[in-house]
Biotite code that builds the C-alpha atoms (Angstrom):
import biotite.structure as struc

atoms = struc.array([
    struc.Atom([-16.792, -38.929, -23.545], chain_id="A", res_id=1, res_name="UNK", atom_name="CA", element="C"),
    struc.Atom([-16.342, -38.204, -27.108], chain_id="A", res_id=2, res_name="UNK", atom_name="CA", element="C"),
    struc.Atom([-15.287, -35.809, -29.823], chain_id="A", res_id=3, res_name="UNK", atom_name="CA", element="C"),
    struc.Atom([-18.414, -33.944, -29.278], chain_id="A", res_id=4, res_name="UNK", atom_name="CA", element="C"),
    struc.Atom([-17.828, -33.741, -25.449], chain_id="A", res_id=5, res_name="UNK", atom_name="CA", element="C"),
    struc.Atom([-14.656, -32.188, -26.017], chain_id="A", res_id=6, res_name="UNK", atom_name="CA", element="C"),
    struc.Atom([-15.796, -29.351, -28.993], chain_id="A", res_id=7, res_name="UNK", atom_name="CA", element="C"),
    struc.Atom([-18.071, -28.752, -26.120], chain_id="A", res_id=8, res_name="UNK", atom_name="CA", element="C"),
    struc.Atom([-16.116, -27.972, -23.387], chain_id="A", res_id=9, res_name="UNK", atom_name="CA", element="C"),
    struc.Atom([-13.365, -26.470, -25.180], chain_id="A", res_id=10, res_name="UNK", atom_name="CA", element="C"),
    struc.Atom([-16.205, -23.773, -26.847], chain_id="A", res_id=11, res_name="UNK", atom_name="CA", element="C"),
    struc.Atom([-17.310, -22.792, -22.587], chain_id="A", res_id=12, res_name="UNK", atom_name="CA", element="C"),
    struc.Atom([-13.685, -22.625, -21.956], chain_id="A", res_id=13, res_name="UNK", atom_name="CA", element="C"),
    struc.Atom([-12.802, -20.002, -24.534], chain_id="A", res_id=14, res_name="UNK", atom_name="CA", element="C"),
    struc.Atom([-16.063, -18.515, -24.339], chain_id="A", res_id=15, res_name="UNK", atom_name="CA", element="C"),
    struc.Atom([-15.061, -18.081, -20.988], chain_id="A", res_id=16, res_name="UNK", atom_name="CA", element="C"),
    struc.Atom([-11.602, -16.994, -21.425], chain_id="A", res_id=17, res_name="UNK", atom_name="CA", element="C"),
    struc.Atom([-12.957, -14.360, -23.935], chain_id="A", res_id=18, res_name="UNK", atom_name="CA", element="C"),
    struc.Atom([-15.647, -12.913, -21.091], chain_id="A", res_id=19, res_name="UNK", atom_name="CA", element="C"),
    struc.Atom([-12.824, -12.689, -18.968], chain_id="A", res_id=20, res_name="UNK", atom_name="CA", element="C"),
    struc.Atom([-10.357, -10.880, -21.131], chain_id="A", res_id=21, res_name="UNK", atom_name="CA", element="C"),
    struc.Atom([-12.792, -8.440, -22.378], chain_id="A", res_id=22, res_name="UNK", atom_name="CA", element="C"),
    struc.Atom([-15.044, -8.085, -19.341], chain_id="A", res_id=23, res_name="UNK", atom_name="CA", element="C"),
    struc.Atom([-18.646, -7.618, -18.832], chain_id="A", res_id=24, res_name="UNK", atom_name="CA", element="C"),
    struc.Atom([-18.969, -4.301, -19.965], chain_id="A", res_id=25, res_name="UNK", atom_name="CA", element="C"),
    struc.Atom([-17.764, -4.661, -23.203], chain_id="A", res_id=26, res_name="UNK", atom_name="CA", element="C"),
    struc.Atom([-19.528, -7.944, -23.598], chain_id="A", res_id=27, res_name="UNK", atom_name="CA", element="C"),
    struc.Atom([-22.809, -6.460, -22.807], chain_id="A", res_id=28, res_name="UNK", atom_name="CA", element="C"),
    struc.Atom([-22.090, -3.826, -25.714], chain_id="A", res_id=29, res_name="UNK", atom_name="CA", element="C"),
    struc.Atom([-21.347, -6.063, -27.915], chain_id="A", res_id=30, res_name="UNK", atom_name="CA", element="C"),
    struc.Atom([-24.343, -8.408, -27.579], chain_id="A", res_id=31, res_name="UNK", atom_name="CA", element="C"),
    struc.Atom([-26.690, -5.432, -27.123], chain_id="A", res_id=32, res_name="UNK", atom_name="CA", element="C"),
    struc.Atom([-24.862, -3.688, -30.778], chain_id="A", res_id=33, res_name="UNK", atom_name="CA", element="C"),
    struc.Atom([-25.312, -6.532, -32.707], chain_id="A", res_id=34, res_name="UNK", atom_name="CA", element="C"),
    struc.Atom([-29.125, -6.903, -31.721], chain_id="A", res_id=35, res_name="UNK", atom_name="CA", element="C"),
    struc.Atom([-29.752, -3.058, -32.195], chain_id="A", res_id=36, res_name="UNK", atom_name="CA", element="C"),
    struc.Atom([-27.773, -2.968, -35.268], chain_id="A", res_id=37, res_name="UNK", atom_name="CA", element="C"),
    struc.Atom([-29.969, -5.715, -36.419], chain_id="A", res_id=38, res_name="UNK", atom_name="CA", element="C"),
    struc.Atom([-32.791, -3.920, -35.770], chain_id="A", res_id=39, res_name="UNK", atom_name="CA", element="C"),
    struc.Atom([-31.908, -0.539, -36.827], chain_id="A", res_id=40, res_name="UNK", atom_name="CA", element="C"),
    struc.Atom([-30.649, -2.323, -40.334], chain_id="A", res_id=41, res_name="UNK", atom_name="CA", element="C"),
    struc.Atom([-33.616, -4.034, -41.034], chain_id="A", res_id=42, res_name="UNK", atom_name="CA", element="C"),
    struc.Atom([-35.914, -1.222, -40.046], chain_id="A", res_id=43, res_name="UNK", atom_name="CA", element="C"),
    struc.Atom([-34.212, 1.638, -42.074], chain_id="A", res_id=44, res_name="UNK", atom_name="CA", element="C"),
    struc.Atom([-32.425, -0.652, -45.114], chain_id="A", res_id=45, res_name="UNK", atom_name="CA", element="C"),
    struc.Atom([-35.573, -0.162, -47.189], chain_id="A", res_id=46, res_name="UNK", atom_name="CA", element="C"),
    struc.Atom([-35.440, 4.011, -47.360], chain_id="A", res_id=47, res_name="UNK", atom_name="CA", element="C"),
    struc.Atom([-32.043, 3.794, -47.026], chain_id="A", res_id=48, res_name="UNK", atom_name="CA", element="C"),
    struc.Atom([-31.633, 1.005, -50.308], chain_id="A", res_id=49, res_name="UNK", atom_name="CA", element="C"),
    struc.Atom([-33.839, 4.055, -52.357], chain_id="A", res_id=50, res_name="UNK", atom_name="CA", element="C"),
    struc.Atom([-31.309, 7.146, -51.140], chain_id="A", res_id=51, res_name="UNK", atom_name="CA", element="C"),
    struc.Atom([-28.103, 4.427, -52.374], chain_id="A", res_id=52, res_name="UNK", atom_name="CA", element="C"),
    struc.Atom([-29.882, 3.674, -55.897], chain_id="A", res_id=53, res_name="UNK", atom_name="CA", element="C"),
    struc.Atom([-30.427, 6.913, -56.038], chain_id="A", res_id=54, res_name="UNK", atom_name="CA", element="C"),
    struc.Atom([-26.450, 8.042, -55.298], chain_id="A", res_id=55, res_name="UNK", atom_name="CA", element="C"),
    struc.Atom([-25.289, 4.693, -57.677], chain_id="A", res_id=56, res_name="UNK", atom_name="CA", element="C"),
    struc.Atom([-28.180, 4.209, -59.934], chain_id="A", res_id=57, res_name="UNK", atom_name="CA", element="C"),
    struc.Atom([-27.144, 1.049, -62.164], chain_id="A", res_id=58, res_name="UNK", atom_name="CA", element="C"),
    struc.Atom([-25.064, -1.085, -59.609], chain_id="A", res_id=59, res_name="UNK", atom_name="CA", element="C"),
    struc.Atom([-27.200, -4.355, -61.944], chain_id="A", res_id=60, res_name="UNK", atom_name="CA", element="C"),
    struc.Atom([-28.374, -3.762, -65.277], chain_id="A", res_id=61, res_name="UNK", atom_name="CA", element="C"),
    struc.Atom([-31.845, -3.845, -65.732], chain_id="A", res_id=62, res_name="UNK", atom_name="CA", element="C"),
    struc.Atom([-32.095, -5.424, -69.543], chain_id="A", res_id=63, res_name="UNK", atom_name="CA", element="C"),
    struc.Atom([-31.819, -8.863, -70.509], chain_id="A", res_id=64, res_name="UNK", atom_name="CA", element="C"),
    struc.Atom([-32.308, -11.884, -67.956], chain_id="A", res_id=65, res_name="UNK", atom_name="CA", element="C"),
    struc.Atom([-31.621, -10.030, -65.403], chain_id="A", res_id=66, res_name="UNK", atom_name="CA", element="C"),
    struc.Atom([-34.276, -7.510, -66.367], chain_id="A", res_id=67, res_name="UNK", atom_name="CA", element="C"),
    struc.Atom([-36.921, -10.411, -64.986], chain_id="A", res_id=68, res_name="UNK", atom_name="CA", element="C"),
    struc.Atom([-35.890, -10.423, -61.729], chain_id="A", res_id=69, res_name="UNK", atom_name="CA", element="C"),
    struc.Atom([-35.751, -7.658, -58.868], chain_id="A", res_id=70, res_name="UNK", atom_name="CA", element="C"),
    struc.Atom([-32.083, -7.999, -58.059], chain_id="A", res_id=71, res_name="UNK", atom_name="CA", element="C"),
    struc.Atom([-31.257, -4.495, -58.262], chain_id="A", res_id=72, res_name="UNK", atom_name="CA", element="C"),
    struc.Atom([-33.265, -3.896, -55.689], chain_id="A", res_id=73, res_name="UNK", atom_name="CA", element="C"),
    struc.Atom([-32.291, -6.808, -53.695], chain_id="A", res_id=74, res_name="UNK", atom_name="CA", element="C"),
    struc.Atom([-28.417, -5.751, -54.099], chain_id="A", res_id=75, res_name="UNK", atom_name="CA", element="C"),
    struc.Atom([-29.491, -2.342, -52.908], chain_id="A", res_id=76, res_name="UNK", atom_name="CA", element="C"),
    struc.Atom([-31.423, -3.514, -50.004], chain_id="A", res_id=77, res_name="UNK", atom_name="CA", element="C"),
    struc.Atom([-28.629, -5.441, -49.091], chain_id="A", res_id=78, res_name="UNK", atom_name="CA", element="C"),
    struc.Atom([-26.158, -3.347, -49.244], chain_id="A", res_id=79, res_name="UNK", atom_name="CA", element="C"),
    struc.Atom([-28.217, -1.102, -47.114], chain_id="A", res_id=80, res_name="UNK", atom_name="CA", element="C"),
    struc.Atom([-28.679, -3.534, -44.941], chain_id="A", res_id=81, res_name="UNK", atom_name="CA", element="C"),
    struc.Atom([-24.982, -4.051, -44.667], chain_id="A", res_id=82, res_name="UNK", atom_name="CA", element="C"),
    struc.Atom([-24.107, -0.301, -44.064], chain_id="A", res_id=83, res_name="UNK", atom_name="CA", element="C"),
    struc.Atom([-26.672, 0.176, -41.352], chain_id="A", res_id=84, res_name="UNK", atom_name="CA", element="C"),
    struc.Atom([-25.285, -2.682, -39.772], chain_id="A", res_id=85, res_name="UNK", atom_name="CA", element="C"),
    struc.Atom([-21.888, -2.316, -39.680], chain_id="A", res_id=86, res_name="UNK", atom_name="CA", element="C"),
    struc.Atom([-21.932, 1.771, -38.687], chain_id="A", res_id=87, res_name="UNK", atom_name="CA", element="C"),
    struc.Atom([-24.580, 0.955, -35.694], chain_id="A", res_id=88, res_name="UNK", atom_name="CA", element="C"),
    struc.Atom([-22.202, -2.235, -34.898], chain_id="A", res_id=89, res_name="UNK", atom_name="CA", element="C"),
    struc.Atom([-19.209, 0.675, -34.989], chain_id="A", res_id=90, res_name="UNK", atom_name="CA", element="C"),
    struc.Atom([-20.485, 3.336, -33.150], chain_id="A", res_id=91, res_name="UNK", atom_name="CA", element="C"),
    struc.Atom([-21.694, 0.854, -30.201], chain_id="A", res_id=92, res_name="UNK", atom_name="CA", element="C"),
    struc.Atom([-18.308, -0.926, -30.163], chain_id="A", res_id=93, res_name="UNK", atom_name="CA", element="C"),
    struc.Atom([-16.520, 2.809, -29.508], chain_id="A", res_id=94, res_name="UNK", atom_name="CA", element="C"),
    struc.Atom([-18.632, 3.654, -26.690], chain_id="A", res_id=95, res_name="UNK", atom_name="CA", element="C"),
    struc.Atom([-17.778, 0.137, -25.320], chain_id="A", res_id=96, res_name="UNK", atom_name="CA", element="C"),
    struc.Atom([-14.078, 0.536, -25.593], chain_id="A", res_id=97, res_name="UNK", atom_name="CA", element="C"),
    struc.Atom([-15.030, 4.130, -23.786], chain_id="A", res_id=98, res_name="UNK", atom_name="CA", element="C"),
    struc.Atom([-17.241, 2.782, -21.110], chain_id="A", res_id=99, res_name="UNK", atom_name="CA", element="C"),
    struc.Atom([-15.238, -0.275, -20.774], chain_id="A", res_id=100, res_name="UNK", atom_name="CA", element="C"),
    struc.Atom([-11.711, 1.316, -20.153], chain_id="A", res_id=101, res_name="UNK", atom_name="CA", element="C"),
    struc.Atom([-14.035, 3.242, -17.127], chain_id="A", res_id=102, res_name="UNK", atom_name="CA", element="C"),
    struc.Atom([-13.842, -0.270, -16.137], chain_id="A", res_id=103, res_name="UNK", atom_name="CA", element="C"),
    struc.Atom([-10.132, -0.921, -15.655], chain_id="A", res_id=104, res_name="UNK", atom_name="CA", element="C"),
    struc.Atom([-9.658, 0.866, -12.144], chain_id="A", res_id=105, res_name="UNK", atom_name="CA", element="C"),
    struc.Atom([-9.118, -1.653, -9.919], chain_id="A", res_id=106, res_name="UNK", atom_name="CA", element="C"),
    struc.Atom([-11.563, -2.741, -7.689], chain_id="A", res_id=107, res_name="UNK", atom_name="CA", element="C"),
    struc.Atom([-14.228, -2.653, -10.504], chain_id="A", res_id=108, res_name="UNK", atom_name="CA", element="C"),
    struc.Atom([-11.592, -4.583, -12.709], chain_id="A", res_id=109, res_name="UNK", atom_name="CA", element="C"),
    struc.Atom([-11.616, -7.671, -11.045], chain_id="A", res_id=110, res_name="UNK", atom_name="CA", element="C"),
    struc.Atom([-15.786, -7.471, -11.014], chain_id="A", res_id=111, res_name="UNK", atom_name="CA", element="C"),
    struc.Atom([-16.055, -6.594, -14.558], chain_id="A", res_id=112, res_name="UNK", atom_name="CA", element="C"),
    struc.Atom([-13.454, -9.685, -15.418], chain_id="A", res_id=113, res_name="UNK", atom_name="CA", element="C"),
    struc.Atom([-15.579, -12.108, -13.390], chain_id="A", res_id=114, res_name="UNK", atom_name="CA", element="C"),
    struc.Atom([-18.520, -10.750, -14.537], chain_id="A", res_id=115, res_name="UNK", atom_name="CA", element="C"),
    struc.Atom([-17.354, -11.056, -17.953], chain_id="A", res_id=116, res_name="UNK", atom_name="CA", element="C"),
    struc.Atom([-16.278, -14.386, -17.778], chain_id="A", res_id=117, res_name="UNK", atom_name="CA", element="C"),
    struc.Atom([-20.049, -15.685, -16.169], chain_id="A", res_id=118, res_name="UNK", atom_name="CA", element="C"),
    struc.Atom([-21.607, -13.608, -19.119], chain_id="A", res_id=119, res_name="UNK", atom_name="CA", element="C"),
    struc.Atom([-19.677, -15.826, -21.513], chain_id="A", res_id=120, res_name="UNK", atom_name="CA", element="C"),
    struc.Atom([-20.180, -18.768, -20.077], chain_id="A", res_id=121, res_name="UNK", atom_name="CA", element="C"),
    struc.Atom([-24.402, -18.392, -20.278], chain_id="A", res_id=122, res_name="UNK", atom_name="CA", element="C"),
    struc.Atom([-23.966, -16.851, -23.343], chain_id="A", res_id=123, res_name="UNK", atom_name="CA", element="C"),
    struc.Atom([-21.960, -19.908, -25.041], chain_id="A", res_id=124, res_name="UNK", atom_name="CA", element="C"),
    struc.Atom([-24.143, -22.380, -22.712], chain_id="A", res_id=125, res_name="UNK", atom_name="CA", element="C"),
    struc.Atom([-27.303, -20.573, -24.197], chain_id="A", res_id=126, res_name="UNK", atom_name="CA", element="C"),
    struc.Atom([-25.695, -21.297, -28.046], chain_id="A", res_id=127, res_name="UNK", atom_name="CA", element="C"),
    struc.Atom([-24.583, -24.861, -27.166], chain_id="A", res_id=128, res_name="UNK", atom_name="CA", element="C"),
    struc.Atom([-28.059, -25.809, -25.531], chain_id="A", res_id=129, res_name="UNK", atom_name="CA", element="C"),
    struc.Atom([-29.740, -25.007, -28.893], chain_id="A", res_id=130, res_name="UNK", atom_name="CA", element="C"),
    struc.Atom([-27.255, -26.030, -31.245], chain_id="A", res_id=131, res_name="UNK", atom_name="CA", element="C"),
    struc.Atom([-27.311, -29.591, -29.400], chain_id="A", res_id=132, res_name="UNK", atom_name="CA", element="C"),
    struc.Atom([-31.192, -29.470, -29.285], chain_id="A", res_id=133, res_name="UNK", atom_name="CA", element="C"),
    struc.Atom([-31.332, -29.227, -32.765], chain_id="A", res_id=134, res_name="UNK", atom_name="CA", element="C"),
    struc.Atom([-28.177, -31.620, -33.807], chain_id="A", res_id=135, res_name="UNK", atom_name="CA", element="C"),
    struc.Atom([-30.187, -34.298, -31.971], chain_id="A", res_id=136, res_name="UNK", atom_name="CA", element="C"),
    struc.Atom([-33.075, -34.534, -34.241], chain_id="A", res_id=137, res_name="UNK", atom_name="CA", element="C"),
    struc.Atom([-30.762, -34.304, -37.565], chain_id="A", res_id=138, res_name="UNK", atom_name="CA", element="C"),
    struc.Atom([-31.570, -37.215, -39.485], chain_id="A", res_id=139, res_name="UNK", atom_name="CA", element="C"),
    struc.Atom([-27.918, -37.805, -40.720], chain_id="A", res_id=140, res_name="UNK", atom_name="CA", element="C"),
    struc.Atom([-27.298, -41.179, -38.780], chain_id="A", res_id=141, res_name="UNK", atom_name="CA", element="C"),
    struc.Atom([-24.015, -40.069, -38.061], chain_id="A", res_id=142, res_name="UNK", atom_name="CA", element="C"),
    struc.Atom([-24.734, -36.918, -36.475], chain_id="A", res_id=143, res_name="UNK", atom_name="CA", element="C"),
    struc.Atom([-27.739, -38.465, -34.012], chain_id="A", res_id=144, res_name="UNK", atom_name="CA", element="C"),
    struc.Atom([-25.417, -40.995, -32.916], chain_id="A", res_id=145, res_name="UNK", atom_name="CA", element="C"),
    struc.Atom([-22.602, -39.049, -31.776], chain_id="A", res_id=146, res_name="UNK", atom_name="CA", element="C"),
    struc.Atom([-25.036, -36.437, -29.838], chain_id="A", res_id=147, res_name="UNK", atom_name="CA", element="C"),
    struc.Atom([-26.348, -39.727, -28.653], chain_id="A", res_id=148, res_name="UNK", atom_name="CA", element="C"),
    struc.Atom([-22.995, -41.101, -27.374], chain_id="A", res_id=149, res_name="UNK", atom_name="CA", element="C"),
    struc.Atom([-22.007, -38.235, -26.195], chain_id="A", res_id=150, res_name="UNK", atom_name="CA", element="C"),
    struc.Atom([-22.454, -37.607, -22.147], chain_id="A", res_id=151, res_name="UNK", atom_name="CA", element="C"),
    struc.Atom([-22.657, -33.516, -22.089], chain_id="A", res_id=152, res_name="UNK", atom_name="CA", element="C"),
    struc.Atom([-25.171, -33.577, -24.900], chain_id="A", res_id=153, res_name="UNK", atom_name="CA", element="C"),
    struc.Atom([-27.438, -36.089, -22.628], chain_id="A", res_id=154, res_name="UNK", atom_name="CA", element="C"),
    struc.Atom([-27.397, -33.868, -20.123], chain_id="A", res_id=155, res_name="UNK", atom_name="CA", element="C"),
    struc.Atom([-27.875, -30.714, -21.989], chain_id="A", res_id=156, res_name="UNK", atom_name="CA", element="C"),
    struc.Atom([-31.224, -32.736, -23.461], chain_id="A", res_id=157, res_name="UNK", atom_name="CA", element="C"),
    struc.Atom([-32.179, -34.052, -19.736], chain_id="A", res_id=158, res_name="UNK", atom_name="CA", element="C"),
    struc.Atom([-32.144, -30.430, -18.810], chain_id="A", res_id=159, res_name="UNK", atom_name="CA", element="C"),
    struc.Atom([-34.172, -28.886, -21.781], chain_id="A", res_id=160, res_name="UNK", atom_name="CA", element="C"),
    struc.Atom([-36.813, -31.860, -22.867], chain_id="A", res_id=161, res_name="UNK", atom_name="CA", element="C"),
    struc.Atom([-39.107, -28.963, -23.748], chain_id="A", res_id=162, res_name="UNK", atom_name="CA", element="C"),
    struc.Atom([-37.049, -27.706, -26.029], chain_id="A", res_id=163, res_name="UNK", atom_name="CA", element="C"),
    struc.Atom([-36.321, -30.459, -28.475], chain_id="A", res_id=164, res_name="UNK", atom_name="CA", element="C"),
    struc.Atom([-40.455, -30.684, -29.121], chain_id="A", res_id=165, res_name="UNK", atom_name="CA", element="C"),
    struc.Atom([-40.481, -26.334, -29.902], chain_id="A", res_id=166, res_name="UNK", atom_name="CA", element="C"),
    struc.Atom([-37.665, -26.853, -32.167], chain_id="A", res_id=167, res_name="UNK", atom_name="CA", element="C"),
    struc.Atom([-39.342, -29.576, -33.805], chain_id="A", res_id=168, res_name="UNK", atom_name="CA", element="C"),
    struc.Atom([-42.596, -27.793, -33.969], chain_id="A", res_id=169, res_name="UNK", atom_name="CA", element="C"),
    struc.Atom([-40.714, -24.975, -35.145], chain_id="A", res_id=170, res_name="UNK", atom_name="CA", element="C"),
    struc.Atom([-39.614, -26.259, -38.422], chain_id="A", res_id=171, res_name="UNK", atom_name="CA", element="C"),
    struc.Atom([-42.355, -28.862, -38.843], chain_id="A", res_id=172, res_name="UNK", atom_name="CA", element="C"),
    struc.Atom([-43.058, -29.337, -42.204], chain_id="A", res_id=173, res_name="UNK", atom_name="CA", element="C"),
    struc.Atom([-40.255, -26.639, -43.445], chain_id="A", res_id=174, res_name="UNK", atom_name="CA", element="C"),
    struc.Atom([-38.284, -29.431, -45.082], chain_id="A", res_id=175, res_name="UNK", atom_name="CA", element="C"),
    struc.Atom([-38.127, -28.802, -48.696], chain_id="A", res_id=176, res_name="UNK", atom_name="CA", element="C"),
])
């Protein structure tokens, strides 16, 4: 067991402890907000970068150097981006806290705490099984031997073999 082993563990355990403490309800809203608030960001953040140039027109000059690049546009879109984002994000974390304090009677406490807590497990094991996957192919010596030495990472790999080969397919020949 080594260093590794224990960043491991200790990122289930919290995981874990956070699932618990916030319960399955309000873990389920905030997995499902941040995936529709990426979505609804990157759908609308073009129209909606045109109506903010439109309300602060000249955020980036447009003469000189910076005249040769589109970065007006890009700060717009971002910004956009960012505003879409974090009101969707907003709105779905209220109707958690609603739904979720629903949750506190009792009987569908103690479900919605261990329910929580086995949502946070898979989704930390889910992050841990691809960060490993890809930390094993690094090619920083340093970094290939510790995932090597390092007993939860061989199992995580002996479990997923697949994986390592889409990862590496994945960004095959994306190295600059």
């Amino acid at each position: 067991m080594n260093w590794i082993d224990i960043v491991l563990l200790l990122a289930i355990a919290a995981a874990c402890f956070q699932g618990y403490r916030q319960g399955l309800v309000r873990q389920v809203f905030a997995l499902l907000g941040t995936i529709v608030s990426i979505y609804l960001a990157y759908k609308f953040s073009g129209s909606f970068a045109q109506t903010i140039s439109g309300w602060f027109p000249g955020i980036v000059p447009e003469t000189g150097v910076w005249g040769l690049f589109p970065i007006s546009s890009f700060v717009y879109s971002f910004l956009a981006f960012v505003v879409i984002f974090l009101v969707a994000k907003t709105i779905f974390r209220i109707i958690g806290g609603v739904v979720g304090s629903v949750a506190k009677i009792p009987v569908i406490s103690a479900i919605n705490q261990t329910g929580g807590l086995v949502f946070g497990f898979l989704r930390m094991a889910i992050l841990l099984v691809l960060v490993v996957n890809v930390f094993s192919f690094v090619p920083v010596p340093n970094v290939h031997n510790k995932v090597q030495d390092s007993f939860l990472s061989q199992q995580i790999l002996a479990i997923t073999p697949d994986l390592k080969d889409e990862v590496i397919e994945l960004f095959k020949g994306k190295t600059p």
